[in-house]
C-alpha positions, 0 to 999 in steps of 0.5 A, a space after each residue: 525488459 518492457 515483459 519485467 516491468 509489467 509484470 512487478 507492476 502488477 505484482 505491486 499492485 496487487 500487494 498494495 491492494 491485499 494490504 489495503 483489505 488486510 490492514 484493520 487500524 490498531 488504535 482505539 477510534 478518536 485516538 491521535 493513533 487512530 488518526 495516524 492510521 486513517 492518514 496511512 491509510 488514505 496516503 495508501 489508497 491515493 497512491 493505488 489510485 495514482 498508480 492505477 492512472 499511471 498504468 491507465 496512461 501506459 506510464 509503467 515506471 511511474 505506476 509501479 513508484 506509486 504502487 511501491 510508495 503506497 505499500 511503503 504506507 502501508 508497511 510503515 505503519 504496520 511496522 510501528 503499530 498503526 495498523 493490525 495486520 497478518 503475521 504470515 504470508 508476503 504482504 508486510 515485513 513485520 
């Protein structure tokens, strides 16, 4: 079990991570939008940093809620138009 949770530990972080590079904000710059997407945006990286300490503190279960909840962000806002992101592949649900 200990194997299984390391393991979509780092599946999840590496998701977050490849969201994190793959998402360009949709709106233009100065926008309210755009402002919403930088938000998204730093909730994401901060949970990616949350659950990168976790991991360094051997805290698998708390590591993996971070990285979830940060990728959670990130879909969320690709799903509403926050973010342009690609349409193929595994990393969002658009």
């Amino acid at each position: 079990m200990a194997a299984d949770l390391e393991e979509k530990t780092n599946r999840y972080e590496e998701l977050l991570a490849e969201a994190l590079d793959a998402a360009d904000i949709a709106a233009q710059e100065g926008t309210p939008l755009y402002e919403a997407g930088e938000e998204f945006e730093e909730m994401a990286r901060s949970y990616l940093e949350d659950g990168r300490h976790f991991r360094e503190e051997e805290d698998l279960v708390n590591a993996l809620a971070s990285f979830s909840y940060g990728h959670g962000w990130m879909d969320a806002g690709a799903r509403i138009g926050v973010f342009d992101v690609p349409t193929d592949g595994h990393l969002f649900t658009v």
